[in-house]
N, C-alpha and C positions, 0 to 999 in steps of 0.2 A: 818903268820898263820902256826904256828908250826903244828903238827901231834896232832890231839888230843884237838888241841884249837876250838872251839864251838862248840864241841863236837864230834868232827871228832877222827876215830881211824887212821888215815894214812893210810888205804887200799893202796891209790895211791903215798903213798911217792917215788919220786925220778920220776915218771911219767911225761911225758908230755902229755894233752891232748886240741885235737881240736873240738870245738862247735859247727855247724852252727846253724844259729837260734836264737839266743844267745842273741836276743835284749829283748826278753818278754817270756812271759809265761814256756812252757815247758825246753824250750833249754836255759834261763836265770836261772831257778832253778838248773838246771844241770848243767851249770859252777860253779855258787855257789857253790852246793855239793861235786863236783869232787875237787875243789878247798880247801874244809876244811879237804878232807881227803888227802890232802897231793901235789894235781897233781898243775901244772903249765900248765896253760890256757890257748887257742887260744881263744880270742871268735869271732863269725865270723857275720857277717851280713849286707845286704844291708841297712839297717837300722843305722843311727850313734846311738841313743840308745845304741846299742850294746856297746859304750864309756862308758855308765853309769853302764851296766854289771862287766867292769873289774876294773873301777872304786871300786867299792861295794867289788871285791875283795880282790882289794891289802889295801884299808882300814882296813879290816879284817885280814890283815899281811901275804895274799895269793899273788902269783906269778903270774901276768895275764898282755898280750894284746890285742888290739883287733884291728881286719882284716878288713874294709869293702871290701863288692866284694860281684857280682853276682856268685849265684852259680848254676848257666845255662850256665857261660861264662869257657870254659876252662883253660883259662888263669887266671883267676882269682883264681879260688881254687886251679892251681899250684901255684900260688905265694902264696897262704893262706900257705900251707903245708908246704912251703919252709920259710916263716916266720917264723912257728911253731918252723921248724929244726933252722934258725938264732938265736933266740930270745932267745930259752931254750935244743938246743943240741938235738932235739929229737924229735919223736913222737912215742907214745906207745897207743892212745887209736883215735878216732877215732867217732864222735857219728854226721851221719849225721840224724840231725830232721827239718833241715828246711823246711819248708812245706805251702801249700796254696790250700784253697780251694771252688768250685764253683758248688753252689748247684740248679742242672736243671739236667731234664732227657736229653736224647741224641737227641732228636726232639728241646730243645730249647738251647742248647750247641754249641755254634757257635767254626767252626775252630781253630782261635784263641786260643778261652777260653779254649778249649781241648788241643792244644799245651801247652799252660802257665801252664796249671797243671800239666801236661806230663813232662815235663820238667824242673820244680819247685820240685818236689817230687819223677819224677826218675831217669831224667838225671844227677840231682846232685848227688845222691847216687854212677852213675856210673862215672862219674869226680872227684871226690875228693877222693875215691877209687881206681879208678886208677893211682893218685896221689901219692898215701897213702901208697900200699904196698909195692913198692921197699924198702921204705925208711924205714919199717916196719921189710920187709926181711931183708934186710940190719944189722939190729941191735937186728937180733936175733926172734922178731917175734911181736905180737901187737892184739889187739881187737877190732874191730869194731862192733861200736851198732846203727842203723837204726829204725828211730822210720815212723813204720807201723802205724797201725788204728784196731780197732775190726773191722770196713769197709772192710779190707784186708782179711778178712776171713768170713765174713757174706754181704750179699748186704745192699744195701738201699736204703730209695724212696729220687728221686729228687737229685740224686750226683754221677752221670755217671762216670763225668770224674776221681774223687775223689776215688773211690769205684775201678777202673780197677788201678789208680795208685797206690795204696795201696798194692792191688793185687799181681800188679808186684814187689812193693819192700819185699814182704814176697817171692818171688820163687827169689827174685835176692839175696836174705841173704840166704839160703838157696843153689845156685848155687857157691857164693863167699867162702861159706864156705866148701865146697866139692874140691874146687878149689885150694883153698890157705891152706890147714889143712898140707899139711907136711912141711909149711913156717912157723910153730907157729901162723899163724893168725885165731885166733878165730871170727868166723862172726854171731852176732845175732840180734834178733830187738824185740822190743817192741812192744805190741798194744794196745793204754791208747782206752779206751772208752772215753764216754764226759765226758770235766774237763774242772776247773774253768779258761777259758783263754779270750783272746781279738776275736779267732778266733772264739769260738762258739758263743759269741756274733756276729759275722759279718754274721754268720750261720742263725741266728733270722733275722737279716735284708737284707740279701738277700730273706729269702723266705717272707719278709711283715711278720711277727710276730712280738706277744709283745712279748720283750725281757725277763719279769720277767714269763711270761706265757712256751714260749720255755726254760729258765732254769728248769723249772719246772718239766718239762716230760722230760729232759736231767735224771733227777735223779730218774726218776721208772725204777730201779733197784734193786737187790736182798736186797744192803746195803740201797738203799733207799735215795741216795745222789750223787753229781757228785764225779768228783776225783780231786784232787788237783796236780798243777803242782810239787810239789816240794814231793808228791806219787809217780809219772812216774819216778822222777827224781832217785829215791830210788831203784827202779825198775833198772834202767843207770846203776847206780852205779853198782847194784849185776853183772849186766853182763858185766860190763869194770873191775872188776877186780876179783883177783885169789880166791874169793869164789866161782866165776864158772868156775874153772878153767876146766872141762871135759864137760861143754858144748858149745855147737857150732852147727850153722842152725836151732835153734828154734826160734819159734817166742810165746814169754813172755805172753801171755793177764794180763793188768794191768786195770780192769773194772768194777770195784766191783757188779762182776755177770755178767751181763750184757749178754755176750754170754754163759753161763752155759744155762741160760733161764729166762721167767719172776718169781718175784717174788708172 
């Protein structure tokens, strides 16, 4: 996958970047993309899937492997990052989006199920970044992109756990990037509204809904329709590489409308 080949302009040429998530939906469109404009690929996930990700890559003439490993487990995401560095010399970008989520207010939210979230969607953020930067500094400096929620900045009914972790990965991209700005590392995050994934289906079946009835009112929005993974992913892109390059600590809304207000 030359610079340029499916239509990629090479943003990421000469990059290395690392995925998590990387088996479906959001974080599988995202290695894709990073991939055709030029980067060489971690893809990460507990999931073996994630083989069929980098798979789809390197058929398309892109540079990719892929990592399983929990990204709650310390060791694990250091050995991802350290793969990263074996495999292709490098890490330059960075996009934790792995994520999961459990939808009940905080009365029917068991321990547990508040750790797993907790620690699914923040603790990874803070392990695989803590992983990440040395090796970041190290080589001059690097971009991490953290994919948030509209959730992260608005509440909502019935998603306690979901709603606070979000929360906290919009003020930990925010703290990361106040922290690490005179290491060259750029720190930003994303925050897709609902889009077309496996998760907002599990979203309908956790609360007992029909599935085609909850996509439905997924897309009363300004645009009038959900988002698409490989949208959020476009979003990635702009902020893993040097067209933003003078931004840092934002957090993106990719929602079409969504939080502006109803339509």
């Amino acid at each position: 996958m030359t610079p340029g080949a499916g239509g990629g302009s090479g943003a990421l040429k000469g990059k290395v970047a690392l995925v998590t998530g990387g088996a479906s939906g959001i974080g599988r469109a995202t290695a894709i993309l990073l991939a055709r404009e030029g980067a060489a690929v971690m893809v990460h996930d507990l999931k073996e899937e994630g083989q069929a990700t980098a798979e789809a890559i390197l058929a398309a003439g892109g540079r990719a492997s892929f990592v399983r490993g929990d990204v709650t487990r310390a060791a694990d995401c250091q050995a991802a990052v350290q793969k990263a560095v074996t495999d292709f010399g490098g890490l330059h970008v960075l996009v934790n989006n792995a994520g999961i989520i459990r939808r009940a207010s905080v009365v029917d939210t068991t321990e547990e199920e508040w750790d797993r979230v907790m620690a699914v969607n923040v603790k990874s953020v803070f392990l695989f970044s803590r992983a990440a930067i040395p090796i970041m500094a190290r080589g001059g400096g690097g971009v991490i992109v953290n994919t948030a929620s509209g959730w992260g900045l608005d509440g909502g009914r019935d998603a306690a756990s979901y709603c606070a972790s979000k929360a906290a990965v919009v003020n930990l991209t925010r703290a990361m990037a106040i922290d690490h700005a005179d290491q060259n590392i750029r720190v930003n995050c994303v925050c897709p509204g609902d889009t077309d994934t496996a998760m907002l289906r599990e979203e309908a079946r956790q609360l007992g809904q029909d599935v085609g009835q909850f996509l439905a009112r997924s897309a009363q929005r300004p645009l009038g329709r959900m988002g698409r993974p490989e949208e959020i992913a476009q979003a990635i892109l702009f902020l893993a590489s040097d067209a933003s390059s003078y931004v840092t600590g934002t957090a993106l809304v990719v929602d079409g409308g969504g939080h502006a207000g109803s339509a």
